[in-house]
C-alpha positions as a Python dict, from the first residue, in 0.01 Angstrom:
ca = {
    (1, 'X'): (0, 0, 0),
    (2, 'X'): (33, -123, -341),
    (3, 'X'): (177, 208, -514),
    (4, 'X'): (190, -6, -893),
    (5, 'X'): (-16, 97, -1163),
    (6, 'X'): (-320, -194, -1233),
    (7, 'X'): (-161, -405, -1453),
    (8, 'X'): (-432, -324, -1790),
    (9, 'X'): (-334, 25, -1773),
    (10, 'X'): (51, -74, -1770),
    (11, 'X'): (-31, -284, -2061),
    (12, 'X'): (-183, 9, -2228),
    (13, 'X'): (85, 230, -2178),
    (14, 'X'): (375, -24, -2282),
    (15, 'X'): (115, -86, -2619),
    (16, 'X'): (153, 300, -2663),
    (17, 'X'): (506, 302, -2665),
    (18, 'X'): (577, 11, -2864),
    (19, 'X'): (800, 68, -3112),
    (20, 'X'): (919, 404, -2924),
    (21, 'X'): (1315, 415, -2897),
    (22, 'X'): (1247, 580, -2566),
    (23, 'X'): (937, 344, -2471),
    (24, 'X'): (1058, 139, -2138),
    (25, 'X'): (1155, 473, -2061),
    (26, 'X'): (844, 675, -2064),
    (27, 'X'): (653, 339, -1929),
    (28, 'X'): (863, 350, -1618),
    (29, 'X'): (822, 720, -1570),
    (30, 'X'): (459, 696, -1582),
    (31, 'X'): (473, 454, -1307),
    (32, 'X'): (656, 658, -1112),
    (33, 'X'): (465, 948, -1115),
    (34, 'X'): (151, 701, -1051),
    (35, 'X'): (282, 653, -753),
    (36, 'X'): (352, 943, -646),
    (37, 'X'): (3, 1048, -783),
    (38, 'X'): (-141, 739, -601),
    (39, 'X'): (38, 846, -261),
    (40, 'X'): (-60, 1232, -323),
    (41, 'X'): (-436, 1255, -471),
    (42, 'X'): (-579, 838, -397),
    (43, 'X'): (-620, 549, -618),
    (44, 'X'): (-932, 634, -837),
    (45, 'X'): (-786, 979, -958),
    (46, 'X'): (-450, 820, -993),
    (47, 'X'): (-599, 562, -1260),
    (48, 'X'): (-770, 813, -1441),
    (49, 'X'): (-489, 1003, -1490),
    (50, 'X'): (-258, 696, -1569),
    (51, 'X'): (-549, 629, -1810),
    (52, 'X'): (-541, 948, -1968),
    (53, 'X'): (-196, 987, -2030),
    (54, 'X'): (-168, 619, -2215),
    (55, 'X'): (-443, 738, -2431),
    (56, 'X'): (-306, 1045, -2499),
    (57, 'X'): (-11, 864, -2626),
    (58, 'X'): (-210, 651, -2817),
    (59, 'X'): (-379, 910, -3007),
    (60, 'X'): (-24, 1129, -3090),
    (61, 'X'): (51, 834, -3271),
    (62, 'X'): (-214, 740, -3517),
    (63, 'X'): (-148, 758, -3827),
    (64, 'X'): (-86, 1096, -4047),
    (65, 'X'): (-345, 923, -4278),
    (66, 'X'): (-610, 914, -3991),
    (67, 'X'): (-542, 1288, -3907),
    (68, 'X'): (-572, 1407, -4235),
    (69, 'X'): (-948, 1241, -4267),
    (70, 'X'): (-1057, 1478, -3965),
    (71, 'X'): (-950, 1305, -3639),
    (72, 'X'): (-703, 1568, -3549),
    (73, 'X'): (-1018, 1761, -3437),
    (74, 'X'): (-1183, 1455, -3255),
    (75, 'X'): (-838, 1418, -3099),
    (76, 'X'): (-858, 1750, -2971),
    (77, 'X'): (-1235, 1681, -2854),
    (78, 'X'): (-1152, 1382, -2687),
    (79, 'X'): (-826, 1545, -2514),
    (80, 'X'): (-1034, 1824, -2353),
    (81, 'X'): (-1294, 1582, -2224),
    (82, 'X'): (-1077, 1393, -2072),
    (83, 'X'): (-873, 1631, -1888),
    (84, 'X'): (-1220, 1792, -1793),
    (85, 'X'): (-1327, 1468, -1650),
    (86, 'X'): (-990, 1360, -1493),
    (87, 'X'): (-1035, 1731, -1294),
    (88, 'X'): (-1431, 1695, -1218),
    (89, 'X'): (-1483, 1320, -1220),
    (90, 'X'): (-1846, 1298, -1078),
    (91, 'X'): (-1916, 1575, -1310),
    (92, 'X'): (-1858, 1329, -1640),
    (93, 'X'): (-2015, 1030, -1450),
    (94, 'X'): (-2371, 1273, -1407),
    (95, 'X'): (-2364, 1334, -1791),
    (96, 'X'): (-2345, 925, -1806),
    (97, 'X'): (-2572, 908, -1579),
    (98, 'X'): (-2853, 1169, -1726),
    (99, 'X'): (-2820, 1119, -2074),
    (100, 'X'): (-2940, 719, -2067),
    (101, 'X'): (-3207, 879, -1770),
    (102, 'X'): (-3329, 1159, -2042),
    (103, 'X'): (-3327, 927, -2366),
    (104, 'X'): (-3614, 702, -2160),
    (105, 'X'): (-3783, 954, -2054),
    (106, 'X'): (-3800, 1124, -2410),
    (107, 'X'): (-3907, 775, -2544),
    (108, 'X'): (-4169, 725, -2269),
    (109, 'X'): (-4332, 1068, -2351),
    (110, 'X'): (-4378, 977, -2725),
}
């Protein structure tokens, strides 16, 4: 079994830590706990999380300009989703589902 992280998400990760002095480092421990995540809870939830933690990296590091126009609190928005989803995936993918499902149907009736 293939225990390495697909290699997008690595690239998103390594992206995130560019520039880091500790970068190669954090990379590498990501994708050892993916594996160990991989091994433990299966491939899909093992991507999400992978996925979630390089975008949580990428979002500590925008900018203090961005944060001070108001994205600290869509940081925090989009943090809590996606822990939420990463803990009750088919959850999140029944919102994607029903939202496209109830916009027709709203559009239909009018």
């Amino acid at each position: 079994m293939n225990t390495q992280p697909p290699r997008w998400l690595e690239a998103l990760c390594e992206f995130s830590a560019h520039g880091l002095p500790e970068g190669d480092t954090v990379v590498g421990d990501l994708a050892e706990a993916y594996a160990e995540r991989r091994v433990r809870t299966g491939r899909a939830r093992a991507h999400v999380w992978y996925f979630t933690q390089a975008l949580s990296m990428m979002l500590h590091r925008m900018p203090s300009s961005a944060r001070a126009v108001g994205l600290d609190l869509i940081h925090g928005d989009v943090t809590v989703t996606l822990r939420s989803m990463a803990r009750r995936p088919w959850l999140g993918l029944g919102v994607v589902l029903i939202l496209p499902l109830a916009t027709a149907a709203t559009t239909a009736a009018v």
